[in-house]
C-alpha positions as CSV (number, residue, x, y, z in Angstrom):
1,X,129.2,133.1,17.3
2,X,127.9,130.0,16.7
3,X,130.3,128.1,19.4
4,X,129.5,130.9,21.7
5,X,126.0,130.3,21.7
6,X,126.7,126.7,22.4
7,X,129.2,127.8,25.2
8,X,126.2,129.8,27.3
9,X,123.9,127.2,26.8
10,X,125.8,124.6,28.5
11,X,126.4,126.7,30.9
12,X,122.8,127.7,31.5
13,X,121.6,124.2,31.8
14,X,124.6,123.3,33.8
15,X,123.4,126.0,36.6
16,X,119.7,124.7,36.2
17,X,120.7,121.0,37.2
18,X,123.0,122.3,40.3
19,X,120.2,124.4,41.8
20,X,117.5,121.5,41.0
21,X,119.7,119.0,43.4
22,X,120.1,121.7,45.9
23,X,116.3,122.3,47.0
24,X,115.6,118.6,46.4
25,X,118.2,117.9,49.4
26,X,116.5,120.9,50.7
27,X,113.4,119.4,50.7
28,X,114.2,115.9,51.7
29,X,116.2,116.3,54.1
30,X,115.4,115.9,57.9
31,X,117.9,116.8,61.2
32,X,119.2,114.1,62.3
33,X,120.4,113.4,66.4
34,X,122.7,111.0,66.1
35,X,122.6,110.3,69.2
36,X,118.9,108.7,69.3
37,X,118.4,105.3,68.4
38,X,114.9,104.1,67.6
39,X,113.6,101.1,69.7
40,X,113.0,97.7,68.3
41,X,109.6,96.1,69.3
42,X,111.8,93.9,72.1
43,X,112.8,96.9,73.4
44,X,109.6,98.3,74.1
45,X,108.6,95.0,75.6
46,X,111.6,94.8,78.1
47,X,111.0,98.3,78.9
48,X,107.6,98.0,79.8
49,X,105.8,97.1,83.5
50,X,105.5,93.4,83.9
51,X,102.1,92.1,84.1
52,X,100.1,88.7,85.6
53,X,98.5,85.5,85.0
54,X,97.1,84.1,87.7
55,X,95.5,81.1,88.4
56,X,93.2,80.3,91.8
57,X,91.0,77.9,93.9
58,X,88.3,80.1,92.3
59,X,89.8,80.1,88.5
60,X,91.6,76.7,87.7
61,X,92.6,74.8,84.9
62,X,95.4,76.3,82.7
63,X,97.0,78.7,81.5
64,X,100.2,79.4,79.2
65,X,103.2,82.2,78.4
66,X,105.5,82.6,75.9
67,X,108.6,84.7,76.7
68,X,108.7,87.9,73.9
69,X,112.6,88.0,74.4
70,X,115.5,86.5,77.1
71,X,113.9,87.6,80.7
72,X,113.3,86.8,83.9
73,X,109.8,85.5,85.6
74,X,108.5,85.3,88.7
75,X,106.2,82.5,89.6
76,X,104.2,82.8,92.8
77,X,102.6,79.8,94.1
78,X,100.9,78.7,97.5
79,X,98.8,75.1,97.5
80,X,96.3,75.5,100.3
81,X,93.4,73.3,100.4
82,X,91.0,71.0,102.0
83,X,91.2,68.3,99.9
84,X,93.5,66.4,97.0
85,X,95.4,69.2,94.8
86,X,97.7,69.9,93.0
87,X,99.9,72.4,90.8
88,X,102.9,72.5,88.2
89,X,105.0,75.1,86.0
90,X,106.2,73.6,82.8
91,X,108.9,74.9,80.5
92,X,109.2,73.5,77.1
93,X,107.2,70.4,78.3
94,X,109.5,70.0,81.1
95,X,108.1,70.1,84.4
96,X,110.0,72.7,86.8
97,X,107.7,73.2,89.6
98,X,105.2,70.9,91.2
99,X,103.1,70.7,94.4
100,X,100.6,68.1,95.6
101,X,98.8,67.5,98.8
102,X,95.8,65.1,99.6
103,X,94.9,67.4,102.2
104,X,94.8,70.2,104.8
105,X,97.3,67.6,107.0
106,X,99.8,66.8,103.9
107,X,102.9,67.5,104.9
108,X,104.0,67.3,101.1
109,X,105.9,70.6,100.1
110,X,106.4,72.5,96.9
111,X,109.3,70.8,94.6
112,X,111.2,73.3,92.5
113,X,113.8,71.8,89.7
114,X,113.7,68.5,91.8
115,X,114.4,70.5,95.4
116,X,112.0,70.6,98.5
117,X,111.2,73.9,99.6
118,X,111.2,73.1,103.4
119,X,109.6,76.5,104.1
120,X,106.4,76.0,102.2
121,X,104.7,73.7,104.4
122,X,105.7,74.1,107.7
123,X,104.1,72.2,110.8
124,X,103.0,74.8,113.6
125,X,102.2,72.7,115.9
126,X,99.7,69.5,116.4
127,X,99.4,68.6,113.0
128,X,98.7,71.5,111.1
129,X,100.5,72.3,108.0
130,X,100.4,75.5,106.9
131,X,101.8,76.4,103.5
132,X,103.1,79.9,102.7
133,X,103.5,81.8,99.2
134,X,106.6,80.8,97.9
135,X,108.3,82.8,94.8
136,X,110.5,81.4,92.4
137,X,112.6,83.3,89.8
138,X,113.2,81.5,86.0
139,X,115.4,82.8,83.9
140,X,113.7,82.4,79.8
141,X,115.4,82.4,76.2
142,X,112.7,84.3,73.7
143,X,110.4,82.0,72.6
144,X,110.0,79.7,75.5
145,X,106.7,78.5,76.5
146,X,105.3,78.5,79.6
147,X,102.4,76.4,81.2
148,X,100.7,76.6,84.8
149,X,98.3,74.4,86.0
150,X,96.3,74.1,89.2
151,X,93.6,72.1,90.2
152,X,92.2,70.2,93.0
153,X,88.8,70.3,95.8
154,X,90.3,73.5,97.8
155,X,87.0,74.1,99.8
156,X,87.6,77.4,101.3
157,X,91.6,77.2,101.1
158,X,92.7,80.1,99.1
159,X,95.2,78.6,96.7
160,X,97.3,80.2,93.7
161,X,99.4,79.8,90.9
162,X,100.9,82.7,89.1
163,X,103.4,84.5,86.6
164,X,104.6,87.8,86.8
165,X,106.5,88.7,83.6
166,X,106.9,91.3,80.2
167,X,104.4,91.3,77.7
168,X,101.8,90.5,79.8
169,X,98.8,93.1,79.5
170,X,96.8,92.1,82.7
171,X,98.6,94.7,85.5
172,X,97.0,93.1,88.4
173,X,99.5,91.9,91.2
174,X,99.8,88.4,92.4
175,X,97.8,86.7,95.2
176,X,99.5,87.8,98.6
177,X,101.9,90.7,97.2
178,X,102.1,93.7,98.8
179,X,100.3,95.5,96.0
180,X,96.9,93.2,95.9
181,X,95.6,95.1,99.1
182,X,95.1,99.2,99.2
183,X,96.9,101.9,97.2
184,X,99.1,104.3,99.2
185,X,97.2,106.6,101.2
186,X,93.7,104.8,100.5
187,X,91.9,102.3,102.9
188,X,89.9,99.6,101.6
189,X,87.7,97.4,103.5
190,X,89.2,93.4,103.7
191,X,88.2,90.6,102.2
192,X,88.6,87.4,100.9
193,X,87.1,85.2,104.1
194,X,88.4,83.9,106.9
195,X,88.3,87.1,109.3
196,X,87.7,86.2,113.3
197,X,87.3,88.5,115.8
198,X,87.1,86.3,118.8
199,X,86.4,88.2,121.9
200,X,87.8,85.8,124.9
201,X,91.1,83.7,123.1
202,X,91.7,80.4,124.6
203,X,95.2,81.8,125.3
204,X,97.5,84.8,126.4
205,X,94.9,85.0,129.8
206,X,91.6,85.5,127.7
207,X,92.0,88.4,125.8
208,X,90.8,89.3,122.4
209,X,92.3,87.8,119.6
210,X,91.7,88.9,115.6
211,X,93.2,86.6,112.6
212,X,92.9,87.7,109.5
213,X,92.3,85.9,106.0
214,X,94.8,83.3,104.8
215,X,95.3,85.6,101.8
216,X,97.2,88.1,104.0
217,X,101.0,88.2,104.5
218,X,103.0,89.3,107.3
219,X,105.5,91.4,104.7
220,X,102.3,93.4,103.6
221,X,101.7,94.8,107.0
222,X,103.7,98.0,108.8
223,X,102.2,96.3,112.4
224,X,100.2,99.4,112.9
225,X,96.5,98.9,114.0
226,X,93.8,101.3,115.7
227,X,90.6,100.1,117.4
228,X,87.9,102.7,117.1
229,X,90.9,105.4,116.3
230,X,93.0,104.1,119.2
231,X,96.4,102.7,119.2
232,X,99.2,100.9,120.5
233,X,96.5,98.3,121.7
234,X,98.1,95.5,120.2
235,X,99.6,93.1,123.0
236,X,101.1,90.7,120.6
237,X,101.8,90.2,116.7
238,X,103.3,86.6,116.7
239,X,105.8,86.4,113.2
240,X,104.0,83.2,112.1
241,X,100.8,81.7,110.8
242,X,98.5,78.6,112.1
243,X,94.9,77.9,112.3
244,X,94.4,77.6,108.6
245,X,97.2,79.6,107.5
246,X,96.2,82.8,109.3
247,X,98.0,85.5,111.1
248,X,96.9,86.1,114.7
249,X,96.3,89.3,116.5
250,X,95.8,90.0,119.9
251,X,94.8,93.1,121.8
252,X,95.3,94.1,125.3
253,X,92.1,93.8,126.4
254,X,89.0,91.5,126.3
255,X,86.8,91.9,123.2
256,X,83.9,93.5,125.4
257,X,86.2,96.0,126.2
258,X,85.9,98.0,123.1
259,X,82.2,98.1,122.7
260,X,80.5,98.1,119.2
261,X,80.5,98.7,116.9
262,X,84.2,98.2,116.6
263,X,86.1,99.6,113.7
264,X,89.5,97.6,113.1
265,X,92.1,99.2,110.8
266,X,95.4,97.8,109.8
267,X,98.2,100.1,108.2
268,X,99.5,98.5,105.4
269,X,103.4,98.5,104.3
270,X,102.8,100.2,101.2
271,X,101.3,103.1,103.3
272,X,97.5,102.2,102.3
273,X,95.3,100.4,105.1
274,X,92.4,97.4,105.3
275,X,89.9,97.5,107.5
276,X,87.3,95.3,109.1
277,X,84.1,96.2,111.1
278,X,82.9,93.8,113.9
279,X,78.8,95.0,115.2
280,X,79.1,94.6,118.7
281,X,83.4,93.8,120.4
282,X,81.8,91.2,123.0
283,X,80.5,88.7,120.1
284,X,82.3,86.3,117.9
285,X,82.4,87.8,114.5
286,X,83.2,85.5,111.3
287,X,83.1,86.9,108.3
C-alpha cells in the first residue's frame, strides 16, 4: 500500500511539472515571421532621405561630415565672386576639391582630385568668366570625415559650397537644384537679386530682354513663360549664361509693349513656377 502511495505521488507531481512548462511557453512565447528581419541603426540611416550642408557668400567659414556608413555624396559647388575667394572639400585631411579666383575676370576653374573642370568657368565672350554649379560624386568608407570650406570678398556674386548626403537632418536642397525654387503646382515669387527687366536690349533689334538671378539654372526651367497671362511671347531662350552668370530672356516685343504693371511668370521643371513683377514694362526694373 505503502509503495502504491509512493507510485501516485510521483505521478501526480510528475503531471504538475509538465503542465507548469506548458503555459510558461504559453505565456512567453510570441509568433514569429521569419521572414522579417529587424533593421540595424545603419540601415535606417541608408534608408533614409539625404539631407544638406551648405555653405554661402552669405554663411562662410566651415563646416564638417562624417559618413554614418560606406555611401555616396554629392558636393555641389559654384565660386562666383567679385573679389579674391576661394573654396575646398577635404577628406581625411586630404584635399579633393579646390577652387580659387582673384576675381570676377579669373579664368581659374574648379580642380577636382588634381583635374580641371573645363566647364566651370567658361569665357562667354570679351572677358567675362562665368562659372556654373558643378556637382561632384565621392564615394565614403563609414567613418570618414568630411570638411568644406569657403571664403572670400564675393560682393554680390552668389557663391556655394555644399554636401548632399545620409544622416544629415537639414532637408533643404542645394543652391541651384531644381528643388530650391517652388513645389509642384505652387508659384512663388523670385529672389535672390540680380533680376533685369530691360525694356529696349542693346541687341536682337531692341526688344525686351529679362535675365534672371545668377542663382537660377537652365535645368530648373520647362521654358514656359506668360506675360500678364499671355504666352508663346518668348522670341529667344539662348542655352547659356553671361553678364554675371545670368540667363537671358527675350520677348517679342519692346518692353513698352506690355504696359504695367507687368506680371512675369516662369514654369518651372518640377511643375511649380517663380514669378517676378515689373511696375510699369517701359522702365528699367532692377531688383
Amino acid at each position: 500500500m505503502k509503495k502504491a502511495d509512493n507510485v501516485l505521488k510521483f505521478v501526480f507531481l510528475l503531471t504538475v511539472f509538465v503542465a507548469s512548462i506548458a503555459i510558461n511557453q504559453a505565456w512567453c512565447q510570441e509568433p514569429v515571421d521569419k521572414s522579417q528581419k529587424l533593421a540595424s541603426m545603419e540601415d535606417v540611416m541608408k534608408s533614409g532621405k539625404p539631407g544638406t550642408i551648405t555653405l554661402t557668400s552669405e554663411k562662410q567659414g566651415s563646416e564638417s561630415y562624417t559618413a554614418t556608413s560606406d555611401c555616396e555624396v554629392i558636393i555641389s559647388s559654384c565660386l562666383q565672386t567679385y573679389g579674391e575667394a576661394e573654396l575646398s572639400v577635404t577628406v581625411n585631411e586630404e584635399k579633393v576639391i579646390t577652387w580659387n579666383r582673384q576675381n570676377d575676370q579669373d579664368p581659374s576653374k574648379l580642380i577636382v582630385k588634381g583635374q580641371e573642370i573645363a566647364e566651370s568657368n567658361v569665357d562667354v565672350g570679351g572677358g567675362d568668366f562665368t562659372p556654373t554649379t558643378q556637382t561632384t560624386k565621392l564615394q565614403l568608407k563609414k567613418g570618414d570625415k568630411v570638411i568644406l570650406n569657403l571664403s572670400g570678398s564675393f560682393g554680390n556674386a552668389n557663391a556655394h559650397l555644399s554636401i548632399t548626403g545620409p544622416g544629415i537632418e537639414n532637408q533643404n536642397p542645394a543652391p541651384g537644384t531644381a528643388g530650391e525654387i517652388g513645389k509642384p503646382g505652387e508659384t512663388v515669387s523670385g529672389s535672390g537679386g540680380g533680376f533685369l527687366w530691360k525694356p529696349v536690349s542693346d541687341s536682337r533689334g531692341g526688344i525686351c530682354a529679362i535675365l534672371l538671378p545668377s542663382k537660377y539654372r537652365h535645368e530648373q526651367f520647362n521654358k514656359k513663360l506668360s506675360i500678364n497671362g499671355q504666352e508663346n511671347e518668348v522670341k529667344d531662350w539662348p542655352a547659356k549664361y553671361a553678364n554675371g552668370n545670368r540667363m537671358h530672356i527675350f520677348l517679342k516685343k519692346q518692353g513698352k509693349s506690355y504696359g504695367g504693371p507687368v506680371t512675369i511668370i516662369f514654369g518651372l521643371a518640377n511643375g511649380g513656377s517663380v514669378k517676378w513683377e515689373v511696375p510699369d514694362g517701359a522702365k528699367r526694373t532692377e531688383k
